[in-house]
Legacy VTK file of the C-alpha trace (Angstrom):
# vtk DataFile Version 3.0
C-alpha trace
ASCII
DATASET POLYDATA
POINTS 138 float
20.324 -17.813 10.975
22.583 -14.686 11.158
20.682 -11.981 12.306
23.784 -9.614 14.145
26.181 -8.364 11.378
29.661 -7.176 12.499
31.096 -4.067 11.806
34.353 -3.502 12.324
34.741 -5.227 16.084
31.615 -4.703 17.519
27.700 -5.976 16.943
24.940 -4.626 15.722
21.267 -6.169 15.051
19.909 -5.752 11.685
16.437 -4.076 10.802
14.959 -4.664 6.968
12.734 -1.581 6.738
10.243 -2.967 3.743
9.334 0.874 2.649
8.625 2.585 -0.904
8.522 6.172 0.319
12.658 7.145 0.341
12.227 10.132 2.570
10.574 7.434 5.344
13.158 5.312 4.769
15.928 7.955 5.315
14.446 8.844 8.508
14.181 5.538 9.574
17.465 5.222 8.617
18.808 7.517 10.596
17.165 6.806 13.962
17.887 3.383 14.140
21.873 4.109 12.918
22.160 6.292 15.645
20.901 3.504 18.278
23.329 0.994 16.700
21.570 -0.852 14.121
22.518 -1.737 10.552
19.396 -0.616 8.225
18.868 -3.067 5.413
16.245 -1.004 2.537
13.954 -2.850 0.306
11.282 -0.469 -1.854
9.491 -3.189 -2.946
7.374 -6.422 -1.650
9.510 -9.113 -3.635
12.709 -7.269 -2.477
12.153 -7.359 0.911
10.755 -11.007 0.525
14.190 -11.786 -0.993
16.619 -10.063 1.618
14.356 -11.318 4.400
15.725 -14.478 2.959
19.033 -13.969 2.178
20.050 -11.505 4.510
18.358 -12.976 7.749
17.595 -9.574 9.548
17.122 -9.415 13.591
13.729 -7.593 12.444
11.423 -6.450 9.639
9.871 -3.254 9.502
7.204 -3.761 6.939
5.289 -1.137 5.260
1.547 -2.562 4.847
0.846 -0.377 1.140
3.767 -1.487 -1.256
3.574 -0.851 -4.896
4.044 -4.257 -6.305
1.991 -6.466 -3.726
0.563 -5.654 -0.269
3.007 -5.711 3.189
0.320 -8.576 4.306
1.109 -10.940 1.362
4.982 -9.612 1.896
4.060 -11.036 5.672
2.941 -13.862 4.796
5.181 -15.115 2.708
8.221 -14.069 5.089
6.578 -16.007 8.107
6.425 -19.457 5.317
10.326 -19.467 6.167
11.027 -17.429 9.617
9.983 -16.689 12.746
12.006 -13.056 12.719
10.013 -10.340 14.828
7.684 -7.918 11.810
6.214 -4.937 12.821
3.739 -3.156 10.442
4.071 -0.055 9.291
1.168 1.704 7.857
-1.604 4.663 7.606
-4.384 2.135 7.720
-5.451 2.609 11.064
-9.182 0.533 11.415
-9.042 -1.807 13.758
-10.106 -4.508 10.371
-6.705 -3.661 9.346
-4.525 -4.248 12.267
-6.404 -7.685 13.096
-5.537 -8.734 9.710
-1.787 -8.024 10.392
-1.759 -9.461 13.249
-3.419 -12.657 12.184
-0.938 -12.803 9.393
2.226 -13.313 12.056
2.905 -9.638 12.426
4.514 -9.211 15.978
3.518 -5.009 16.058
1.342 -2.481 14.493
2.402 1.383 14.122
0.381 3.650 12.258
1.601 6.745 10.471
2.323 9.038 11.809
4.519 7.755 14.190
7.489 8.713 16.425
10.865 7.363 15.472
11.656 7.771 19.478
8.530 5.261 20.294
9.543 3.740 16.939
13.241 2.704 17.712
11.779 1.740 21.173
9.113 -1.164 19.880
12.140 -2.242 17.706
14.435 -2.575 21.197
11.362 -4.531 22.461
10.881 -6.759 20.135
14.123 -7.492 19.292
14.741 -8.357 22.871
11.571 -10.440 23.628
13.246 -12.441 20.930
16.669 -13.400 22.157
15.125 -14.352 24.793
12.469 -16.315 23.295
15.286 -17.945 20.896
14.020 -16.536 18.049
17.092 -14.681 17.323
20.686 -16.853 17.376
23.862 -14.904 18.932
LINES 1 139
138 0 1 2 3 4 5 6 7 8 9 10 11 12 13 14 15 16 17 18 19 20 21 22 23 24 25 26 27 28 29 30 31 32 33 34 35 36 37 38 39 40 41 42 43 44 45 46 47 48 49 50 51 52 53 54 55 56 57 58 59 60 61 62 63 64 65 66 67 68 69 70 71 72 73 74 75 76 77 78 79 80 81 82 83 84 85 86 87 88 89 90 91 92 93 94 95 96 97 98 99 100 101 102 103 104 105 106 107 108 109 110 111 112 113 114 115 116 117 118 119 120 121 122 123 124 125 126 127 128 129 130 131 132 133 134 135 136 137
């Protein structure tokens, strides 16, 4: 697994943000570039299943209301191959819905709307809790 991507000389963790609204992912976008991470897009379920895959990212950010299937089934299917860190991203705020991400293998819950200071902070967290779990190969 190859989670850290190099840019020019230095490191910088990668974050899949698994989104279909473009102004959310901009924003995203732009909070965690300015903290030093490399922002990997996917608008859609099976393309965030697929650069999950291929791209190995040091954490998914995984919105729960995708057009072509639902961020749990887009969970599920990315914990059938990895253990990387998935925090849920969503407007679904019943505590029914959280449980059920959680059960899936999701590591966080945030519910829109959210702050992209307390965002890019759970996204610190987690990625730390897993280098030094292991999860996450340097």
């Amino acid at each position: 697994m190859e989670p850290i991507r190099v840019i020019g000389s230095e490191l910088r963790p990668s974050v899949l943000v698994v989104e279909d609204e473009p102004s959310l992912v901009e924003s995203i976008r732009f909070a965690l570039e300015i903290e030093g991470f490399l922002v990997l897009p996917a608008a859609t379920g099976r393309a965030g299943v697929e650069l999950a895959r291929s791209a190995s990212p040091s954490l998914v950010l995984l919105d729960v209301m995708l057009p072509e299937s639902s961020g749990l089934d887009v969970c599920r299917q990315i914990r059938q191959g990895s253990d990387v860190p998935i925090v849920m991203l969503t407007a679904r705020d019943s505590e029914a819905d959280k449980v059920a991400g959680l059960e899936l293998g999701a590591d966080d819950y945030i519910t829109k709307p959210f702050s992209m200071r307390e965002l890019v902070a759970r996204v610190r967290a987690q990625i730390r809790r897993s280098e030094r779990s292991g999860r996450i190969e340097e």
